[in-house]
N, C-alpha and C positions, 0 to 999 in steps of 0.2 A: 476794239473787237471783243463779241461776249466770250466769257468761256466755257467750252464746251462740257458736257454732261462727264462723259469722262472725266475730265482733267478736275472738275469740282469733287469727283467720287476720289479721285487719288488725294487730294488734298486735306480730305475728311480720313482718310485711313493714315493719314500722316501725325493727326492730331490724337486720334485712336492708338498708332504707334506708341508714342512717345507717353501717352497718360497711362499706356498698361507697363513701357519701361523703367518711368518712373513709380508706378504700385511695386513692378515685382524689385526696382531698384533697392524700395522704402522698404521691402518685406526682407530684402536680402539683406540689408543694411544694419536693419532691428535685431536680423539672426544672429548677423556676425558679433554685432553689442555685445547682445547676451552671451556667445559663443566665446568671445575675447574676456568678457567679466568674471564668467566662470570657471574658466583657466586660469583666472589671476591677473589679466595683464592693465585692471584698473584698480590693481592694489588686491589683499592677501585674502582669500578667502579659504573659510573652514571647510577641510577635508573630514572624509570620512570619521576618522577617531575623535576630531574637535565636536563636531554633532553628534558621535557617540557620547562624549565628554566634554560639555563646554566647563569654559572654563570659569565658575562661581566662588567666589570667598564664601564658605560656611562659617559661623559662629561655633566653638565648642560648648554642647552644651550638657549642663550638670543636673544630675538626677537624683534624686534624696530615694530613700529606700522604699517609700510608698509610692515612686512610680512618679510625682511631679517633678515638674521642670523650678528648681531652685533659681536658674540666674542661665547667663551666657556669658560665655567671653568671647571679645570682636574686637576688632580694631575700627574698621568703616561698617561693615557689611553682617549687623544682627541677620543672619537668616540662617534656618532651620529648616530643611527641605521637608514635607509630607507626602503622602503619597493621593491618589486620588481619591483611592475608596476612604479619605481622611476628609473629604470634603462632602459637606451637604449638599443636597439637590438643589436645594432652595439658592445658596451661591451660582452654581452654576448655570443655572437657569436665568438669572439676572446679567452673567456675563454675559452668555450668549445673545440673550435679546437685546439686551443696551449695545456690545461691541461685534457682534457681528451671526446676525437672524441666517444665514442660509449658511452658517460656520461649517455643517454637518453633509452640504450638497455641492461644497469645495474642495479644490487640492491644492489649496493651498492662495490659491490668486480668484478672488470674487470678478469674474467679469462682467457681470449685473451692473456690480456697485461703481466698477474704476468707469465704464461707460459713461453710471451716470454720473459721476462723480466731474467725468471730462466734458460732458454735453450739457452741464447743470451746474455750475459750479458754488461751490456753497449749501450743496443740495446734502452732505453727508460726507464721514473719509469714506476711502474704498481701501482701508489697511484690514485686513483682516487680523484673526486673534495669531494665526500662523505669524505672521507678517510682523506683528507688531513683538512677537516673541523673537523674531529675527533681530529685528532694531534692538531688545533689549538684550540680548547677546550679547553680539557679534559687531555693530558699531554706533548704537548711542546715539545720542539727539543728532539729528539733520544739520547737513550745512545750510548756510543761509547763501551759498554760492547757488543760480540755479542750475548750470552745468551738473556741479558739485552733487547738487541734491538729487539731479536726474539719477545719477550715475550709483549713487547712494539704494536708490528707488530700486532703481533694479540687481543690485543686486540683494536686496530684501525679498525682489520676487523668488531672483533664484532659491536663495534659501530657503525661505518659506517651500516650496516647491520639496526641498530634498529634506526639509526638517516632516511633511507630510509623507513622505515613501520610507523617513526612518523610524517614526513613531506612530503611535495612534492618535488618534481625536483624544481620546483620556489622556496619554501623555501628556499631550503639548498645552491642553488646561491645566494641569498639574505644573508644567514646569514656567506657565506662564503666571500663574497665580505666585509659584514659590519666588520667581526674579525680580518679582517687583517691588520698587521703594515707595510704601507708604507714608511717609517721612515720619519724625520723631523717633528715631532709629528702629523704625518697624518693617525690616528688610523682608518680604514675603509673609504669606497667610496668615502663618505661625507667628510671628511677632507682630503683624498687625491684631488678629484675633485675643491675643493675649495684652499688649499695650493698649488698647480702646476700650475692650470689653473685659478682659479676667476672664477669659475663656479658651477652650481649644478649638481650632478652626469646626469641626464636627458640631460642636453646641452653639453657633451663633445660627441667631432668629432671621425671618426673612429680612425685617427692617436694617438689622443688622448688616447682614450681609449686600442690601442695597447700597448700604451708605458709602462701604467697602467697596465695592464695586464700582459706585459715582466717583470716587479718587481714581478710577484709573485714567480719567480726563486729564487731570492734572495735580500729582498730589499737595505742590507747593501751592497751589492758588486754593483748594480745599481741604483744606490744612482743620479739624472739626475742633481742635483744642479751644476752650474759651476764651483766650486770650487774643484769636486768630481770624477762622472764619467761620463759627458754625450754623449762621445763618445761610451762607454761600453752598456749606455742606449737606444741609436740609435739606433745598430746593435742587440741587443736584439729585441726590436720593429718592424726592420724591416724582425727577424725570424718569429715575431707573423700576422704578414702583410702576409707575406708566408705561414703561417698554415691555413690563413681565407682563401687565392685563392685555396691552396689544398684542404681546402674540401667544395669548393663552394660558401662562403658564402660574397665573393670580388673576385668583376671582374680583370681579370688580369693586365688590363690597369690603370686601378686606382691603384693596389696594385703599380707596376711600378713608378707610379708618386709620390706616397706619401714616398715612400721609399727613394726619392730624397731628400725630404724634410729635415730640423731642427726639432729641437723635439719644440720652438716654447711655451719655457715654461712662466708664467705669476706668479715667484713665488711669494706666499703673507703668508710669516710664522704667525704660529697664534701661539702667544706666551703672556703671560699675560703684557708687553710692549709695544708690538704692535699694529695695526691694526687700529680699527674707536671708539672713542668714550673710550679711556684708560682711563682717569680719570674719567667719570660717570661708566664703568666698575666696577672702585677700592670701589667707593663710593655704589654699588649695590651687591658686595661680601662682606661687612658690612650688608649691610642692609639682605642679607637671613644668613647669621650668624646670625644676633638676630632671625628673624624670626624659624631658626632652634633649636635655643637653648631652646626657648620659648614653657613650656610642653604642651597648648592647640595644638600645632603642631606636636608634636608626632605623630612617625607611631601608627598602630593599636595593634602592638608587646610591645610599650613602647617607643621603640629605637627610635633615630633623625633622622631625613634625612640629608645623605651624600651629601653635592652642589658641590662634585668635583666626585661620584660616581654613584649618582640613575638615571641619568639621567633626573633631572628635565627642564619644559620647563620654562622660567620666560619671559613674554609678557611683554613687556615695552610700555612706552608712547614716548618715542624719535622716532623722522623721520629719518632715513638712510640719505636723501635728505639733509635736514635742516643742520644735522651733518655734512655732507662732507660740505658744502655751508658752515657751520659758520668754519670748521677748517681751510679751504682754505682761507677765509677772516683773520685770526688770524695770516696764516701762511706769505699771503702777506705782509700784512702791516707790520707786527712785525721785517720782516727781513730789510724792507727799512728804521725801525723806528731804530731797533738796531742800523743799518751802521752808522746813522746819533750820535747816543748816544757814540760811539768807537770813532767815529770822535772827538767828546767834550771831549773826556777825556781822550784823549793821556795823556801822563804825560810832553810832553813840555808845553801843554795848562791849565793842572791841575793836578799842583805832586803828591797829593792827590785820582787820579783817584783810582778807579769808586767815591768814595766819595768827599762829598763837607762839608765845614762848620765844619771839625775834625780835630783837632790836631794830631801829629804823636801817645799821650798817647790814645787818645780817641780810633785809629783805630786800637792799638793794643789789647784793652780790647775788644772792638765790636768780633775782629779775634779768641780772645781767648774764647768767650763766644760761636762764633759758631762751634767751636772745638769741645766742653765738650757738644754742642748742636745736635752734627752729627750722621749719621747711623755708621759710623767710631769706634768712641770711644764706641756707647755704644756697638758695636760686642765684640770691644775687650776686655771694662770690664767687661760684662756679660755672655756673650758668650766662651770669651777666657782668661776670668781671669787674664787680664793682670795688672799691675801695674801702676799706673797713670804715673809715669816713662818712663818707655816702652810703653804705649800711646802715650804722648808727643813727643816721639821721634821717633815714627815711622811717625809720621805726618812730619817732619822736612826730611825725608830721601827720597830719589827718588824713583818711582814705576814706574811700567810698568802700563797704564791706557788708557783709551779710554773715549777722551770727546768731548763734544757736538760743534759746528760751525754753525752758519747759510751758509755760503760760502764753506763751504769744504766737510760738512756732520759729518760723527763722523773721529775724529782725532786718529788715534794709537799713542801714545807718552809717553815719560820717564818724569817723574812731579812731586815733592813733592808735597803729599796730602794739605799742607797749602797753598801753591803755586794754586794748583788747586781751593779749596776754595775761594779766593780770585778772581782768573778768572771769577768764577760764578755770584761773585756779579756783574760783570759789566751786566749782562744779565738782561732785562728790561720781567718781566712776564705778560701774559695778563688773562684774566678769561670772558667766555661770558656764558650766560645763557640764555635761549628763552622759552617761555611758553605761553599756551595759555589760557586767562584772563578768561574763562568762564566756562574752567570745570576742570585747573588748572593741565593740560597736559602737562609738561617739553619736548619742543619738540627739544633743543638742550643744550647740556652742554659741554665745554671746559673749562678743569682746569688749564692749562698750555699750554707750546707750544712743549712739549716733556717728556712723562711721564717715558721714558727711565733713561732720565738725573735727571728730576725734578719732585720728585715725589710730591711738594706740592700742593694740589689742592685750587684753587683759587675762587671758585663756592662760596661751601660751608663749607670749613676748612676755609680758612684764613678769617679775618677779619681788616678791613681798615677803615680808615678817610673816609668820603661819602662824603663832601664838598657841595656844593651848590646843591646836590641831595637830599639833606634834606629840603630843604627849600620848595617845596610841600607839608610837613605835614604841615608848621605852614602857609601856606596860605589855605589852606584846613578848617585848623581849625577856623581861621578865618571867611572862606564862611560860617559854620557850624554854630559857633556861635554868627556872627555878622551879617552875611546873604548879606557880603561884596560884590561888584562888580567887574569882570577885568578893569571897567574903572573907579573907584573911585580913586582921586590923592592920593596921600601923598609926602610933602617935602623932598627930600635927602638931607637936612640938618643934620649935626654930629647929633647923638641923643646918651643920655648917660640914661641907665635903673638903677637907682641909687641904695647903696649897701643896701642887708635887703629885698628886697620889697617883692623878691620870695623865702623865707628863711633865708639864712645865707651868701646867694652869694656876690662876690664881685662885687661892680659899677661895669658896663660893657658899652664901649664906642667903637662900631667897625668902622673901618676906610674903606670907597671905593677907590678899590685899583688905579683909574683912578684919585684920587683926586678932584672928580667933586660931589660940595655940591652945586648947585646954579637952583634953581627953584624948580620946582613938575614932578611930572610923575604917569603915569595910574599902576597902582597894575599888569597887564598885563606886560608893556615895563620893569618894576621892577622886575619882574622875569626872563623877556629874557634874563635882562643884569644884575643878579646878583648883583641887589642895594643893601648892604649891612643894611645901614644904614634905608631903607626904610622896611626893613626886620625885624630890632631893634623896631622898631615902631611897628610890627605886633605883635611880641612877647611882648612886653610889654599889648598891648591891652588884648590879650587871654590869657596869662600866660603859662610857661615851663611844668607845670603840665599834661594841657592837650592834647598839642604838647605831649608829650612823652607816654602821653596814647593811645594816636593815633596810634602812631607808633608801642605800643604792639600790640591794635586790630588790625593790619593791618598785625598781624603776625612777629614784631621783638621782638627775644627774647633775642638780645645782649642787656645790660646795657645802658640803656641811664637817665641818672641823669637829675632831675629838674631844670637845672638853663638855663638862655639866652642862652647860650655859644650854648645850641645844636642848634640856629635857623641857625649857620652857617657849620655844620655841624662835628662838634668835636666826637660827638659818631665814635669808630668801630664796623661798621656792616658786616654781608657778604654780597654778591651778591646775592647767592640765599634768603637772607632775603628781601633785597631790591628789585629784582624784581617781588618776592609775594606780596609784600605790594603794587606799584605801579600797578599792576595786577588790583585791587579792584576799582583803579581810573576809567579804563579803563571798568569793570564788574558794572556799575552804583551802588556803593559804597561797595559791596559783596566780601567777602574777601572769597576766596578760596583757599586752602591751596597746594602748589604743590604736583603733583600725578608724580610719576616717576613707578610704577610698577602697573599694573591692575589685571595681574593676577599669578598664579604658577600651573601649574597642573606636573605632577608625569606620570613616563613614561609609564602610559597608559591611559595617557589624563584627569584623577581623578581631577578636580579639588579641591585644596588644598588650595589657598587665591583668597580673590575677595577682590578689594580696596571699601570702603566706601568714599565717598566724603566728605568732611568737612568744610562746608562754615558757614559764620552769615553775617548779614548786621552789617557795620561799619558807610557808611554815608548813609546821603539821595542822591536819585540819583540824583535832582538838586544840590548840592554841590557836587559830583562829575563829574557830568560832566560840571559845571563852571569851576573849577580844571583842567580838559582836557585843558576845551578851553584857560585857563592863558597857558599853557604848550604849544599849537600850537604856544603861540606868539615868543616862543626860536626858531622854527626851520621856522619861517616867517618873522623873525627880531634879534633873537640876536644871541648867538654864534654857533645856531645850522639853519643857513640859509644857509651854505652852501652846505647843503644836496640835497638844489635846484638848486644847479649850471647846467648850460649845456653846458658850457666849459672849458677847461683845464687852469689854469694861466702859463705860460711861463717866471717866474722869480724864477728859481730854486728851489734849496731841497726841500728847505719848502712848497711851494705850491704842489710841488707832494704828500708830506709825509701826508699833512691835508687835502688833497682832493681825494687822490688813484685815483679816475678817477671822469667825472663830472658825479656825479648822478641823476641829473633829477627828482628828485622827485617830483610832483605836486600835489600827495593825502593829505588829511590832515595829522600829522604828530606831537604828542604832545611827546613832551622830555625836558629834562632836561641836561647840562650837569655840570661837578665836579671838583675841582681843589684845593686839598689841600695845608696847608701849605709848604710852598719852592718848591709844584712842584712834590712832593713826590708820589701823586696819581692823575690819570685821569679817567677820571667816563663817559658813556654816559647811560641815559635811555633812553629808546624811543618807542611811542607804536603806533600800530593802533589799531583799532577796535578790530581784533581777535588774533593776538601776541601782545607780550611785554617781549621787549630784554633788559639788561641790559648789557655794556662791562666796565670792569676796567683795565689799565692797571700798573704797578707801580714794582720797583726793591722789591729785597726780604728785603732792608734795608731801611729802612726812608732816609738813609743820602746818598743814591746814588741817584740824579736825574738831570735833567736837570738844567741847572743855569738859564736861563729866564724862562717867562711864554709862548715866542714865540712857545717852543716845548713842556714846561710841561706840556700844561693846559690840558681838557678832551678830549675840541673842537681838539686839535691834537693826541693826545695818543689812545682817544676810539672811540670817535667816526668814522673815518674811517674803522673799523671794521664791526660798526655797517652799516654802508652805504654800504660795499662792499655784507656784507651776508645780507642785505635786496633787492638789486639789484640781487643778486643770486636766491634770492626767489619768487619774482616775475617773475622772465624771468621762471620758473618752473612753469606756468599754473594749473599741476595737483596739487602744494598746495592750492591753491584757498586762497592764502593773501590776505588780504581784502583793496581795494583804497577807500572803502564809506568812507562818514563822521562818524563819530562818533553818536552814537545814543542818540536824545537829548528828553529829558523828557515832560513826556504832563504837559503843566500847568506852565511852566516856567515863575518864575517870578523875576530872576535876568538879566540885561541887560548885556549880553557877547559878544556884536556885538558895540564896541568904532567905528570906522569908520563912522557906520550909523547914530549915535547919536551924530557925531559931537566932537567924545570926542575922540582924535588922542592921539598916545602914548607917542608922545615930543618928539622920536628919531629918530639918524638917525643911529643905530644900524645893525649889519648885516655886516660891511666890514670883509674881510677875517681875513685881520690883528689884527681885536679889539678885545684887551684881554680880559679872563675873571675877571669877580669882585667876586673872591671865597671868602676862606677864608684867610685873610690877619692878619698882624701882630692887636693884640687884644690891647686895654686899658685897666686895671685894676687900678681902685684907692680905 
């Protein structure tokens, strides 16, 4: 039987039914999703204060007093937030058109794109920039579940959605740029813009910023380092060059041209090894370790502040300027000084090499002590539990290793670790420090010549023999307490300070190592030239006592014992103690104690530490600026005159190695310089008006050094250092180094001008070649 017209119309309103209860079912369904997600109940989603405040690891980062970014410190997460008006248009403009063209006409969710994205597949993503700053939040690469990843999905939308009603368009560029890992630990803009290029996000080129922008596909698989992909990184780049002329925002002809281009990279890894200034680095991740551990620094919660998480900013006193100038000085010299040191101690020349003066028993004890001394052993005792056994003998067995060269760079090679040790010693270290005498501003520090290879820092860890850089306290004390003149004589006849007189000490009788005891000479020409003997004489007058008192007020806190012995320089001191104290000569007698950090504030600028200064007076200012002007007469007449050279010598090695280039220096110029016994260390101080450098240079072992004084003394070891990074610093105008004279006291009543008075210094001191009179073999009866 047919059926009737009716009964077909109900039948169709039943299928009508049911397709609109299943749409509104599907629409009710989807609400409820999103409704159930965003409450939480498909796992935790960020509230209001988390999208006020997500939650990012910042890197703390260090500022030198010219305003650059010196280093960071990180644990995972180098980043360094900016702000937007820190970004170029040209950046942003390549974002948008490559990662999401209608960013600006969304809230958050593209429904253009996820359409076509659903009815097209393959056709493009539909994540927008909101969207994908949500994933990088809040929860990170997709499951590969697809339930998993639906559920993922949305709630990306939601957020995306609420991260657009809590921020601006500017914002969420800004905070999507700063999240992102561009790998090679270049954790946002800032450390990507700086790791690729040597630049601040602000100064990168369009190409640039293309290329930067093409990583955000995927930064592992376009990875631009040459070892990597950067042919892969090219052609990504110049798809994003293509997105800007399609939607306008690059001319076609420029796009064309740059597409031609290399990607033109400027890689500079920022890794805690690397970079400018590694050993004052190492020596200032100490120094906010205490300050963090220390409870008046507590957050407001209780809790420390993380230095590799909160993002703290730590203001320093170091110049960028000065740093690059003194390491490039360190770096020259050091490697001409090296070649010349490899050369003395081939093993046909001395079997013994790198050592002198040790039997085959002595160098095998020294070998085994720095074994049991090494980062080595203690990993593997402490660390890896290993047996002094299985220590011993891993040392003895060949590795795979990578070591240091001045000539080649780092060397890949197969090496027994005691083998490798041994290498090391041959290597000559140097250490310079610069600061400024008045308000005791550390304006450069190098601890080493490679903090990779050699982590000991040579500033202010190690301490050394000072040699005839000590012999300024005990004329000092002198001017102080006998109100002595630069041109008052005294005999370089032997002089022996008999036993008892200053304690318990034994006679002491020091020998000039030129063997010249016949006449007098001015307290001035006696210090240029390291009269040793005329030196015994001072020290007898004033007594060890107050010499070494001096030397604490003037800020040494290494050991220095009461007897003669210190007037030649026997104490080891550091560097950074030595040239704090020399500091004070130069500050008319005010000792100011060095300042390496000024300030910390916390990453919303709160300031957190302010440095206090910490000065006293030690002398008067006429005794120290007498003191000055004894110290001009070294670098105007004894070993330190050839800082005035203004031409080059033409009789080999050696005149290049102790003069780097001619210096020219015509300003006043008070220094000192050091040469301990056998050669073992070289010393220069040197100051004007408003610095004062100190350089050491010397092996890691007493018994490797030069065999004459031709190359060991200071006058060749340091001083050239100091000449090249003072020459560097004056051709740099915006340091404003100072050429005046020294600032001399009103009322001066000691006579420091010999010449005028008729009272000449007796020498004829100052040739290249004349050695220093450090400290030499001693008397004891």
């Amino acid at each position: 039987m047919a059926k009737t017209k009716k009964q077909e119309t109900t039948g169709f309103e039943k299928y009508i039914r049911w397709f609109w209860m299943l749409f509104l079912g599907g629409i009710l369904l989807i609400v409820l999703i999103f409704f159930l997600a965003s409450v939480g109940a498909f796992g935790e989603m960020p509230d209001h204060t988390q999208l006020e405040n997500p939650e990012t690891n910042l890197a703390t980062e260090i500022i030198s007093s010219d305003g650059k970014t010196l280093a960071k410190f990180y644990l995972n997460d180098n980043r360094t937030p900016v702000r937007y008006e820190d970004l170029p248009q040209n950046l942003i403009d390549a974002l948008v058109a490559t990662e999401d063209a209608r960013y600006y006409d969304h809230s958050g969710i593209d429904a253009r794109g996820l359409l076509r994205a659903v009815l097209k597949p393959g056709s493009g993503g539909a994540s927008t920039i909101s969207q994908q700053l949500a994933k990088q939040l809040f929860h990170g690469e997709g499951s590969k579940n697809i339930a998993e990843r639906l559920i993922q999905k949305i709630k990306e939308w939601i957020i995306a959605v609420r991260l657009e009603r809590q921020y601006t368009k500017e914002e969420i560029i800004a905070q999507y740029f700063n999240i992102y890992d561009f790998g090679n630990n270049a954790d946002g803009i800032r450390s990507a813009a700086r790791i690729y290029f040597g630049k601040e996000p602000k100064e990168l080129t369009v190409k640039e910023s293309a290329m930067l922008v093409g990583m955000f596909k995927n930064s592992s698989l376009y990875n631009p380092r040459p070892d990597r992909n950067p042919i892969g990184v090219k052609n990504r780049r110049n798809v994003v060059l293509a997105q800007m002329t399609k939607y306008g925002v690059l001319d076609q002809k420029i796009k064309d041209s740059l597409q031609k281009t290399e990607l033109d990279l400027n890689f500079n890894p920022e890794s805690h090894n690397d970079g400018t200034a590694t050993y004052f680095r190492e020596y200032l991740r100490a120094f906010l370790k205490d300050w963090a551990n220390d409870k008046k620094n507590y957050k407001a919660d209780g809790s420390k502040y993380n230095i590799y998480q909160d993002g703290l900013k730590v203001y320093t006193t170091i110049d960028s300027r000065m740093q690059k100038y003194a390491e490039d000085a360190v770096v020259k010299h050091m490697k001409k000084l090296q070649a010349e040191f490899f050369h003395q101690n081939t093993p046909d020349r001395n079997p013994t090499a790198p050592f002198l003066d040790l039997d085959k028993d002595e160098i095998e004890s020294l070998m085994q002590r720095s074994m049991r001394q090494s980062e080595r052993w203690r990993h593997m005792k402490y660390d890896l539990k290993k047996s002094e056994k299985e220590i011993i003998a891993s040392f003895n067995k060949p590795t795979e290793m990578t070591i240091f060269s001045w000539d080649r760079g780092e060397i890949d090679t197969i090496m027994k670790p005691m083998d490798s040790m041994r290498y090391y010693k041959h290597f000559l270290q140097p250490g310079l420090m610069s600061m400024d005498p008045q308000t005791g501003h550390v304006k450069a520090w190098v601890g080493g010549m490679n903090y990779k290879h050699f982590k000991y820092d040579h500033v202010k860890q190690g301490k050394r023999q000072v040699g005839s850089t000590f012999k300024p306290f005990v004329y000092a004390t002198a001017i102080n307490q006998l109100h002595m003149s630069p041109c008052d004589k005294l005999p370089k006849a032997p002089y022996t300070i008999e036993a008892g007189k200053f304690g318990n000490q034994k006679a002491w009788a020091p020998k000039n190592s030129n063997g010249d005891y016949s006449g007098e000479m001015t307290l001035k020409a006696a210090l240029a030239n390291s009269v040793n003997t005329i030196t015994a004489r001072l020290m007898d007058k004033v007594g060890p006592e107050p010499v070494s008192k001096l030397a604490r007020d003037l800020g040494v806190e290494s050991e220095i014992p009461a007897v003669p012995s210190i007037a030649l320089g026997t104490p080891d001191i550091s560097l950074y103690e030595m040239v704090g104290a020399y500091s004070a000569f130069a500050n008319q007698g005010v000792y100011t104690k060095p300042v390496m950090v000024t300030t910390i504030v916390d990453k919303n600028d709160t300031v957190l530490y302010q440095f206090v200064p910490e000065t006293r007076d030690v002398l008067s200012e006429e005794a120290a600026y007498v003191t000055v002007k004894l110290m001009e007469g070294v670098t105007t007449e004894g070993s330190g005159a050839r800082l005035r050279r203004t031409w080059m010598p033409n009789s080999g090695v050696y005149k290049e190695i102790i003069t780097g280039y001619p210096y020219g220096f015509t300003n006043p110029i008070a220094g000192k310089t050091g040469t301990t016994q056998n050669q073992s260390d070289g010393w220069f101080m040197g100051m004007v008006p408003n610095l004062v450098t100190g350089v050491w240079v010397g092996a890691e072992d007493r018994a490797a050094h030069f065999k004459s004084i031709t190359y060991g003394q200071g006058a060749s070891m340091a001083l050239p250092i100091w000449g090249m990074y003072m020459k560097s610093c004056y051709e740099d105008k915006e340091l404003d180094v100072s050429k005046d004279q020294f600032e001399k006291p009103k009322d001066l009543s000691i006579i420091v001008d010999c010449d005028k008075y008729g009272e000449g210094n007796n020498s004829n001191s100052g040739d290249l070649d004349m050695p220093e009179e450090d400290v030499p073999d001693e008397l004891e009866f």
